[in-house]
N, CA, C and O atoms as CSV, one atom per row, in Angstrom:
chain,resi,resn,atom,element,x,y,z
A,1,UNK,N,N,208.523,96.739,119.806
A,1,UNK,CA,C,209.920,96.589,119.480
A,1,UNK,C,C,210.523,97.923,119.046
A,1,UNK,O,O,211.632,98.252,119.468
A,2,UNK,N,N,210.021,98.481,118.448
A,2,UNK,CA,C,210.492,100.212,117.789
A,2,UNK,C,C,210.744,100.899,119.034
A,2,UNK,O,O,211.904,101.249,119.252
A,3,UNK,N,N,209.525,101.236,120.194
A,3,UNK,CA,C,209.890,102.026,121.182
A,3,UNK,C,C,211.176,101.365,122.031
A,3,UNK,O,O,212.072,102.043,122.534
A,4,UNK,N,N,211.082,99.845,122.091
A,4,UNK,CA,C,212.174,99.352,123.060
A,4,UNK,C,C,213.754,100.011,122.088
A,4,UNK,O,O,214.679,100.496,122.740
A,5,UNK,N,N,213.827,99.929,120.652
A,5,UNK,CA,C,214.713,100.325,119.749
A,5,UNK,C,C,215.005,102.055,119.854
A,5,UNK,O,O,216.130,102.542,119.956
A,6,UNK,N,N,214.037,102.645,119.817
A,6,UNK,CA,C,214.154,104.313,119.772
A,6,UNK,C,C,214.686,104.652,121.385
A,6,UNK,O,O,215.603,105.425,121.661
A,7,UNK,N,N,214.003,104.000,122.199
A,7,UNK,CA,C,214.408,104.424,123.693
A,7,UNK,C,C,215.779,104.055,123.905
A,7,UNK,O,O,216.435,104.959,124.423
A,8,UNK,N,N,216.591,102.688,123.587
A,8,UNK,CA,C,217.754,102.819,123.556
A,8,UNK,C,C,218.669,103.617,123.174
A,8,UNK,O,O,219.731,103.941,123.706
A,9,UNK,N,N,218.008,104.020,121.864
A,9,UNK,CA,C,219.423,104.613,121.157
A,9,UNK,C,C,218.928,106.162,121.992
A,9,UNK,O,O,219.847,106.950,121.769
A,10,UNK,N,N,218.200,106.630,122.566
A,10,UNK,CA,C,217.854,107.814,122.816
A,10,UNK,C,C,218.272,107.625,124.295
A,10,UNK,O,O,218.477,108.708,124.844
A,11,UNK,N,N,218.376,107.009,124.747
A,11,UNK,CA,C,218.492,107.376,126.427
A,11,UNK,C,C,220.390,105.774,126.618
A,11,UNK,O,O,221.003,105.653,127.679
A,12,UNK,N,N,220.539,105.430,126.081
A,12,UNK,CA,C,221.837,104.147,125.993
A,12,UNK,C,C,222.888,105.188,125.518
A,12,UNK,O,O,223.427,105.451,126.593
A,13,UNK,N,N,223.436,105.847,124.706
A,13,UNK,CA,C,223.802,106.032,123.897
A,13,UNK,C,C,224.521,107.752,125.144
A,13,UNK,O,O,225.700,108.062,125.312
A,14,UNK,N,N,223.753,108.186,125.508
A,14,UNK,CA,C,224.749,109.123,126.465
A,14,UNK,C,C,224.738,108.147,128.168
A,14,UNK,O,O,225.180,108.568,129.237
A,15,UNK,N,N,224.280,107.201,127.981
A,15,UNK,CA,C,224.747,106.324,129.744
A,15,UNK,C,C,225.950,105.359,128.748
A,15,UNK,O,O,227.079,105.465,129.228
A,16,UNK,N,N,225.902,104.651,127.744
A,16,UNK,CA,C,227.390,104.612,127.310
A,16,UNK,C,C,228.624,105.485,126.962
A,16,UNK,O,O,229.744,105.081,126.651
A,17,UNK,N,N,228.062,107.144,127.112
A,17,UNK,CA,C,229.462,107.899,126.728
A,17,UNK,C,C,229.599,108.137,128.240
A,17,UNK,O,O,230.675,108.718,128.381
A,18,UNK,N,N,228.984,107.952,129.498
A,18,UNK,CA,C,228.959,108.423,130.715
A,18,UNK,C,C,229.956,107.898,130.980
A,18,UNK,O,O,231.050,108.405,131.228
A,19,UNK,N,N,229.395,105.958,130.921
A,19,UNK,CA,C,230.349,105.232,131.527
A,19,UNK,C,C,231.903,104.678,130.894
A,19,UNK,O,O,232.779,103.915,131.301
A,20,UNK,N,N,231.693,105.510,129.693
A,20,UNK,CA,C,233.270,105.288,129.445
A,20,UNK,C,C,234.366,105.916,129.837
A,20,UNK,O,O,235.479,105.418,129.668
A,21,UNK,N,N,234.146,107.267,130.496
A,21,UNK,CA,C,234.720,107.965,130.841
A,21,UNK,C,C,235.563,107.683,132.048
A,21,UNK,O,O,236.695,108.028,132.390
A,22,UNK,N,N,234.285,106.667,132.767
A,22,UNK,CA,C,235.460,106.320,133.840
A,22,UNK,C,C,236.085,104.866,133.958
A,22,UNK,O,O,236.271,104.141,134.935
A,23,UNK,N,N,236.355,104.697,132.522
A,23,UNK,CA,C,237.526,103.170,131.954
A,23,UNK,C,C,238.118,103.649,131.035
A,23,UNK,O,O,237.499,104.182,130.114
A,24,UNK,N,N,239.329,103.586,131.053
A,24,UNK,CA,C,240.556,103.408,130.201
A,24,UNK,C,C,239.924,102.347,129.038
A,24,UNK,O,O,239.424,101.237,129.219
A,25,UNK,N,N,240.118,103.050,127.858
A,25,UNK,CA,C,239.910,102.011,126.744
A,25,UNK,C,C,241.224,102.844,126.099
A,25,UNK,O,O,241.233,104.075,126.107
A,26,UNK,N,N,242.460,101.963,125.475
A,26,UNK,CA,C,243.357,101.744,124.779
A,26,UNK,C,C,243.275,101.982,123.102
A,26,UNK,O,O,243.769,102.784,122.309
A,27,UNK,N,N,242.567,101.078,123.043
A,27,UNK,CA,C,242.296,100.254,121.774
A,27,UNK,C,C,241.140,100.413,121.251
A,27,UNK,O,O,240.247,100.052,122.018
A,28,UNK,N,N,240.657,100.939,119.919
A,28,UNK,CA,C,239.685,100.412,119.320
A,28,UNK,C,C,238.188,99.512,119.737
A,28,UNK,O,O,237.008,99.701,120.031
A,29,UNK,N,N,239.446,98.154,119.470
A,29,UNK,CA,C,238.790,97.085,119.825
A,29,UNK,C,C,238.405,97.138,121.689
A,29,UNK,O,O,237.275,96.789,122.029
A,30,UNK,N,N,238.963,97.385,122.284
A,30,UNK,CA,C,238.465,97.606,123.590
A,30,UNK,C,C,237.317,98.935,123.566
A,30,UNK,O,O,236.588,98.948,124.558
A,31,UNK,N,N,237.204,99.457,123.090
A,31,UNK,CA,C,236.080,100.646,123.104
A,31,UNK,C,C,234.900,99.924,122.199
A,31,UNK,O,O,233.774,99.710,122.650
A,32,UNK,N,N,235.195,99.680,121.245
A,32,UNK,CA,C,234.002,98.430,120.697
A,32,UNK,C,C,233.380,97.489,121.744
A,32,UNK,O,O,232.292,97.624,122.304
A,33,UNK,N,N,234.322,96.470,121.900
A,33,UNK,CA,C,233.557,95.891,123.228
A,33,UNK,C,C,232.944,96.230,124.406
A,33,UNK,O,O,232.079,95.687,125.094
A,34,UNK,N,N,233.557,97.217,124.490
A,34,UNK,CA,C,232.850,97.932,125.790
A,34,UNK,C,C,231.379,98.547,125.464
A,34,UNK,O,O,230.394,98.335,126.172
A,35,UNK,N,N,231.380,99.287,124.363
A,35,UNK,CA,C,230.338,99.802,123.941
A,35,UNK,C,C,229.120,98.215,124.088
A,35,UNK,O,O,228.072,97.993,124.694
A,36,UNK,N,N,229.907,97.525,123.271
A,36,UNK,CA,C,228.783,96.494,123.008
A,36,UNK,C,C,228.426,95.787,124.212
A,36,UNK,O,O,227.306,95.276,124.211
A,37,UNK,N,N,229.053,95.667,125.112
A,37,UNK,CA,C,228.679,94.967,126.225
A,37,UNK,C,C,227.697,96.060,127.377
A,37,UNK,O,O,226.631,95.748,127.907
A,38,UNK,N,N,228.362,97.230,127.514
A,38,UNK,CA,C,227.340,98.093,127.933
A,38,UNK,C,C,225.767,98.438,127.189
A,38,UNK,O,O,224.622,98.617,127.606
A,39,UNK,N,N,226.314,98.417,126.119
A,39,UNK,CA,C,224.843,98.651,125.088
A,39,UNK,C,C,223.874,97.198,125.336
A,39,UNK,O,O,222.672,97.348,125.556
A,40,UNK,N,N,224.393,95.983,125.292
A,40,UNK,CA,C,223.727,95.340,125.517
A,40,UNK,C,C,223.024,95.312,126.694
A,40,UNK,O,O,221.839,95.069,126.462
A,41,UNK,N,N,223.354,95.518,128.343
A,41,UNK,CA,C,222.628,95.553,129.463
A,41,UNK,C,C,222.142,96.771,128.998
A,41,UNK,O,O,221.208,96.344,128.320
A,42,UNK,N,N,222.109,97.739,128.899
A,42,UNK,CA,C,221.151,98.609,128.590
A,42,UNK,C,C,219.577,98.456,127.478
A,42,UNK,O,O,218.400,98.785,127.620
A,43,UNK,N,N,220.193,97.937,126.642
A,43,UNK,CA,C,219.343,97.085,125.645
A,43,UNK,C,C,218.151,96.304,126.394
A,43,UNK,O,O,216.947,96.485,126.209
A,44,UNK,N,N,219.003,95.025,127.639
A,44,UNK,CA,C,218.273,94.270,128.515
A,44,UNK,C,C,217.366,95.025,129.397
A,44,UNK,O,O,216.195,94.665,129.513
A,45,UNK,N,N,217.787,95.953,129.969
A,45,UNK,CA,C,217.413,96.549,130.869
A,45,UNK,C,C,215.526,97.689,130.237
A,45,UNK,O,O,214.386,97.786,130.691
A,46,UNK,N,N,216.110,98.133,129.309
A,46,UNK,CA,C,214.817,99.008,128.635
A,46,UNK,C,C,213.873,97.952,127.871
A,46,UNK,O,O,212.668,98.185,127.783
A,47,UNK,N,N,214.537,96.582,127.225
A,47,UNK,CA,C,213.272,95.679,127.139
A,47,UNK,C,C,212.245,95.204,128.203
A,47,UNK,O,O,211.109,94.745,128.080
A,48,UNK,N,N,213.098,95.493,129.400
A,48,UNK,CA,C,212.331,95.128,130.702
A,48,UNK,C,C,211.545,95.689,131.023
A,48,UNK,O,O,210.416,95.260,131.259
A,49,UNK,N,N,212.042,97.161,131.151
A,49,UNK,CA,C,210.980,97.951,131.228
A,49,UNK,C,C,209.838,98.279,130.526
A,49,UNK,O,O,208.799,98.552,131.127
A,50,UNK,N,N,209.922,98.283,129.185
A,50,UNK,CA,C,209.180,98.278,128.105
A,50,UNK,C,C,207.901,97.720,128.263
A,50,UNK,O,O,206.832,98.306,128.091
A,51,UNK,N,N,208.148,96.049,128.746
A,51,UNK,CA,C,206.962,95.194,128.852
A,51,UNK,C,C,206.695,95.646,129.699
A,51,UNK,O,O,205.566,96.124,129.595
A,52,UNK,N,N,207.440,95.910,131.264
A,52,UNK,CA,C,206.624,95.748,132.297
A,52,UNK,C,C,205.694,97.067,131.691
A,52,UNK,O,O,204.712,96.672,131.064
A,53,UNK,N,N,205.825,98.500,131.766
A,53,UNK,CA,C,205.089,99.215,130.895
A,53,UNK,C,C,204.235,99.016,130.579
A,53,UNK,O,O,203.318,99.248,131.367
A,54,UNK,N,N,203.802,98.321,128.923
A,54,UNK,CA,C,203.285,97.897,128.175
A,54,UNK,C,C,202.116,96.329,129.358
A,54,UNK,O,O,200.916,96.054,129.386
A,55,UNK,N,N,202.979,95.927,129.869
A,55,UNK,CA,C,201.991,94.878,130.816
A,55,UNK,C,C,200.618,95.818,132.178
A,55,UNK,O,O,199.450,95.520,132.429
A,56,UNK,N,N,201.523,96.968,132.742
A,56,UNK,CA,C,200.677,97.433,133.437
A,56,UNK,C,C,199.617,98.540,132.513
A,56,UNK,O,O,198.531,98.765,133.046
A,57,UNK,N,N,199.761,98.891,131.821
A,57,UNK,CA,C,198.966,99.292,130.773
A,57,UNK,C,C,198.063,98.887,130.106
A,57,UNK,O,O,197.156,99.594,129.666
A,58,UNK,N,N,198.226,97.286,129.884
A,58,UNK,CA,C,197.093,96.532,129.419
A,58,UNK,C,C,196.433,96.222,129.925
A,58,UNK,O,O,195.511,95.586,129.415
């Protein structure tokens, strides 16, 4: 859980400043959500990998 946690914020965190660049966020609250909804598939996406990882490894 830590590496799935450290790898996000280390590799999520500039693919969410990437992809904001090319959406208009207004508002706050629209840059919040966005963040959070991108952060989350990213989130999904590196737990995936994580196991599979962690599965071919074992």
């Amino acid at each position: 859980m830590q590496v799935t946690f450290v790898t996000t914020i280390l590799v999520g965190s500039p693919l969410v400043v990437l992809a904001s660049t090319a959406v208009t966020l207004q508002t706050w609250t629209a840059r919040a959500l966005f963040a959070v909804r991108v952060g989350a598939l990213i989130w999904f996406l590196t737990a995936v990998c994580v196991y599979l990882y962690a599965r071919y490894r074992a």
